[in-house]
C-alpha positions in Angstrom: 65.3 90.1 -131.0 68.9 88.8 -129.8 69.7 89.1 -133.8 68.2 93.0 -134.1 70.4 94.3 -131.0 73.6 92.2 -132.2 74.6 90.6 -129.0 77.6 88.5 -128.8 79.0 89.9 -132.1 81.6 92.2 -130.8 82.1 96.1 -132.0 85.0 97.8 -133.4 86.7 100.8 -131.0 87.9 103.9 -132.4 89.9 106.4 -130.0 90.6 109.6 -132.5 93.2 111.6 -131.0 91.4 111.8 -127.9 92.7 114.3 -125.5 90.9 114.8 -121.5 91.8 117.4 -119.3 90.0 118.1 -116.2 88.3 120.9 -114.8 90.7 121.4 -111.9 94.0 121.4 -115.2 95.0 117.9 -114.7 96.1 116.6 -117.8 95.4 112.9 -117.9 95.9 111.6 -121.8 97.7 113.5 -124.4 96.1 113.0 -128.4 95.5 109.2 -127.7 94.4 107.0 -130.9 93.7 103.6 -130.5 91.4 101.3 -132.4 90.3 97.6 -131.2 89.4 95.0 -133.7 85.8 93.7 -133.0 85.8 90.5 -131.3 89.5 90.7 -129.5 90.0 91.6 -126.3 93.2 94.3 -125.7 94.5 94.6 -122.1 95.7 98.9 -121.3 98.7 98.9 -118.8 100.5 101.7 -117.1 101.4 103.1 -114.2 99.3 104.7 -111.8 98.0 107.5 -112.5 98.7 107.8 -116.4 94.9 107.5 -117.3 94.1 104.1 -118.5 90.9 103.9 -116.5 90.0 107.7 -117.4 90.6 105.9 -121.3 88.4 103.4 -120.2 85.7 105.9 -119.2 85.6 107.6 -122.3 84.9 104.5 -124.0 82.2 103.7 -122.1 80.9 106.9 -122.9 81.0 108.1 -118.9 83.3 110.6 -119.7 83.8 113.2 -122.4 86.8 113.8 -124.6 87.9 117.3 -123.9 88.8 117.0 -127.5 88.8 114.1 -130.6 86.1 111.5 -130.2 85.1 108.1 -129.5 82.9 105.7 -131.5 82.2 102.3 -131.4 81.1 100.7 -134.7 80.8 104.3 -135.8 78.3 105.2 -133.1 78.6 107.0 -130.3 78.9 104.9 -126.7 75.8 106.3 -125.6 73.9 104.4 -128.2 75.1 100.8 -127.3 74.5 102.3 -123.4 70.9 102.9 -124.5 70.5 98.7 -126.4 72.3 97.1 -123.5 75.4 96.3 -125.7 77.9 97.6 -123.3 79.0 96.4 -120.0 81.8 98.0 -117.4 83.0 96.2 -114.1 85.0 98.2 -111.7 87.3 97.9 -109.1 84.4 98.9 -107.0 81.5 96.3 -107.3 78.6 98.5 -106.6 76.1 96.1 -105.9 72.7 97.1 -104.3 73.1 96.3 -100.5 69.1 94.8 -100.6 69.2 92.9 -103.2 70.8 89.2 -103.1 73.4 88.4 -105.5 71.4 86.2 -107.8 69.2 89.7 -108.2 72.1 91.9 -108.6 73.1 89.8 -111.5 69.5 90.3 -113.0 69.5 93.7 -112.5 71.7 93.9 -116.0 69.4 91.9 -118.0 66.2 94.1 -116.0 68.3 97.6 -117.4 69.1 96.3 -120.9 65.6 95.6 -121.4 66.6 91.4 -121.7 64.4 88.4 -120.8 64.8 86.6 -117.4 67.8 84.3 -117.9 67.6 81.7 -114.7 69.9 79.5 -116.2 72.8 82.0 -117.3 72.6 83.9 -113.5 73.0 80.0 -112.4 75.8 79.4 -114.4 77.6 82.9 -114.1 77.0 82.0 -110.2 78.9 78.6 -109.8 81.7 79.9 -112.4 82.9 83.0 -110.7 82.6 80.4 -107.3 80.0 82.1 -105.4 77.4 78.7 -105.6 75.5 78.6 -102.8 75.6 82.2 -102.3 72.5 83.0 -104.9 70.1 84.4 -102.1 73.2 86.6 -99.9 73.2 89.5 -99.8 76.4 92.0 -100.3 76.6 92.4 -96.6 77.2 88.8 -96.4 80.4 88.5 -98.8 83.7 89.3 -98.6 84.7 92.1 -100.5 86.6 89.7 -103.1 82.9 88.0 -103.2 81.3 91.0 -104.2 83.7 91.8 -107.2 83.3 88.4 -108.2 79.1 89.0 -108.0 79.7 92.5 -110.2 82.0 90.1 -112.8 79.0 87.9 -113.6 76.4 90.8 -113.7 78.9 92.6 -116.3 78.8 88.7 -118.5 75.1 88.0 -117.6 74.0 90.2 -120.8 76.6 88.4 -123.4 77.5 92.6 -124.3 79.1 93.3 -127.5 81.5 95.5 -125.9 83.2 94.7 -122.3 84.9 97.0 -120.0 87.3 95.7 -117.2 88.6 98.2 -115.0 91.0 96.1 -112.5 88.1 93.8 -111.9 90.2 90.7 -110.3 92.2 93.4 -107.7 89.6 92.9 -104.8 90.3 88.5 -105.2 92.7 86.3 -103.5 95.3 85.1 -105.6 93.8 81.4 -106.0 90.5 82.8 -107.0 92.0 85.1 -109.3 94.2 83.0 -111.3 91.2 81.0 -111.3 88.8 83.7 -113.0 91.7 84.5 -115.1 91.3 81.1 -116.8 87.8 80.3 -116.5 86.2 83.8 -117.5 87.7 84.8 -121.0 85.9 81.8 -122.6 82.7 83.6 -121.7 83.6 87.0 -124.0 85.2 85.3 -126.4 83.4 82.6 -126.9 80.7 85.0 -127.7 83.2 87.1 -130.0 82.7 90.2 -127.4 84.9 92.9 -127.6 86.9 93.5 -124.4 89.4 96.2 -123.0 90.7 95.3 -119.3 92.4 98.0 -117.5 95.2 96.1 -115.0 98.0 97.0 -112.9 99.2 93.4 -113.5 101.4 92.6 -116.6 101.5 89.0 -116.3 97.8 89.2 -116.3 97.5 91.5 -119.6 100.2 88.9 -120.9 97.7 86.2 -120.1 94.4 87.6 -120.6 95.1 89.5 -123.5 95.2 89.6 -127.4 97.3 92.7 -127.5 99.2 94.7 -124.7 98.6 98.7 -125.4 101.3 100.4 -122.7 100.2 104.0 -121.8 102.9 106.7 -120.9 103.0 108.6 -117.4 100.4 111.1 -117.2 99.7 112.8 -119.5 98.9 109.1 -120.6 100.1 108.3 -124.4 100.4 105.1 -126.5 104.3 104.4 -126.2 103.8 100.6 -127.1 101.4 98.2 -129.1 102.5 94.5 -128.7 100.7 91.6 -129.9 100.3 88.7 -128.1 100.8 85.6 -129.8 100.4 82.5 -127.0 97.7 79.8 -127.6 95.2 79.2 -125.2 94.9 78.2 -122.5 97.4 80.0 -121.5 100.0 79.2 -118.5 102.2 82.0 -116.7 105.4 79.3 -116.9 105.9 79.4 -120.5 109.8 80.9 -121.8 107.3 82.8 -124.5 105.3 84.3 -122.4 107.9 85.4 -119.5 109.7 86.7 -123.1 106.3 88.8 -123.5 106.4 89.9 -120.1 109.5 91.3 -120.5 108.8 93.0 -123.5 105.9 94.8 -121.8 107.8 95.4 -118.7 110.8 96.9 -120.8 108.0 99.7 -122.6 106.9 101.0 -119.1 110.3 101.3 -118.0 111.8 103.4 -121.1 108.3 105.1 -120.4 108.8 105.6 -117.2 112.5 106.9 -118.2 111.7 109.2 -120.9 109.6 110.9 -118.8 112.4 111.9 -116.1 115.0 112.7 -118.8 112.4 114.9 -120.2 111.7 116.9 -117.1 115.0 116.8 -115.8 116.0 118.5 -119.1 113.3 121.2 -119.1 
């Protein structure tokens, strides 16, 4: 069964010239094509407001293109929706308020149709440090808690694609440079596909495969850079504070090209 719905092999994103514009005229991404290799996880940075998570929406198929298309291994998202192959975390955790954690993370494998997985909830438990917290519920964790309780429910079904929208930005700064380090072993272990949406370049620099830098809104790809460090990775390296630069140097000539533009019109 595991072998039919092709968990932990990790699917191929294709973003066609993919343009959203809302109902009220906002203009969030402008002709945006993108494609992520199976099995690589790709980190979208930006500033605020230049639609990286609205990108992230469309791949997840919980928002429509007002025009061009989305598929993932050829398929729309809706289809890996429907076989559990597909996984989001957001900034907001979401978690039922009568349900422990320990249930919350089972919910996933309930809703993808998967078999009880005792062990994995365990395990996902004591890695994002919430052991001893199995049978809480939300109302008993701090807010950072109950991101890290939506983290392991997003890992609990091993999905073949994984979508991060700023899941470390409710954590302390221990815990998440800890996550940071522990987690990606999880996805890519597996080979999943992952795109994480962050604020925080040091952490694409980190996390990430490749660094795709959107443009002010409307958002646009004004940068693809590769990222080359071996893992594990440390933040103290002259490489990657080089990288960091690099990324920090597209959203500023974003950032810049967008005033001289409107200054000249």
């Amino acid at each position: 069964m595991e072998a039919d719905r092709g968990v932990g092999v990790g699917v191929a994103v294709e973003v066609a010239v993919a343009t959203k514009v809302y109902a009220g005229g906002t203009d969030a991404l402008q002709a945006t094509s993108l494609t992520l290799e199976a099995g690589r996880t790709t980190a979208l940075v930006g500033p605020s407001g230049c639609g990286k998570s609205t990108l992230l929406r469309m791949i997840a198929g919980l928002e429509a293109p007002t025009a061009g298309r989305v598929t993932l291994d050829g398929e729309a998202p809706e289809v890996l929706q429907r076989r559990g192959e597909l996984a989001v975390a957001f900034q907001d955790p979401s978690l039922l308020p009568w349900r422990s954690v320990a249930q919350n993370i089972e919910l996933a494998l309930d809703l993808a149709r998967l078999p009880r997985n005792d062990d994995r909830v365990a395990e996902l438990i004591a890695l994002v440090g919430l052991d001893g917290f199995a049978t809480a519920t939300p109302a008993e964790l701090s807010g950072g808690m109950r991101q890290r309780a939506a983290i392991a429910r997003a890992l609990v079904t091993a999905p073949r694609l994984l979508l991060l929208d700023e899941p470390f930005g409710a954590v302390d700064e221990l815990t998440r440079h800890e996550l940071a380090r522990e987690l990606p072993a999880l996805w890519e272990g597996g080979g999943t596909t992952t795109l994480l949406v962050t604020h925080s370049v040091a952490e694409a620099v980190r996390l990430a495969d490749r660094v795709i830098v959107l443009s002010p809104r409307p958002g646009r790809v004004i940068a693809d850079i590769p990222i080359t460090l071996t893992r594990p990775r440390g933040a103290e390296s002259a490489e990657a504070a080089a990288l960091e630069r690099t990324v920090r140097d597209a959203l500023e000539a974003g950032r810049a090209g967008t005033a001289a533009g409107q200054n000249a019109g």
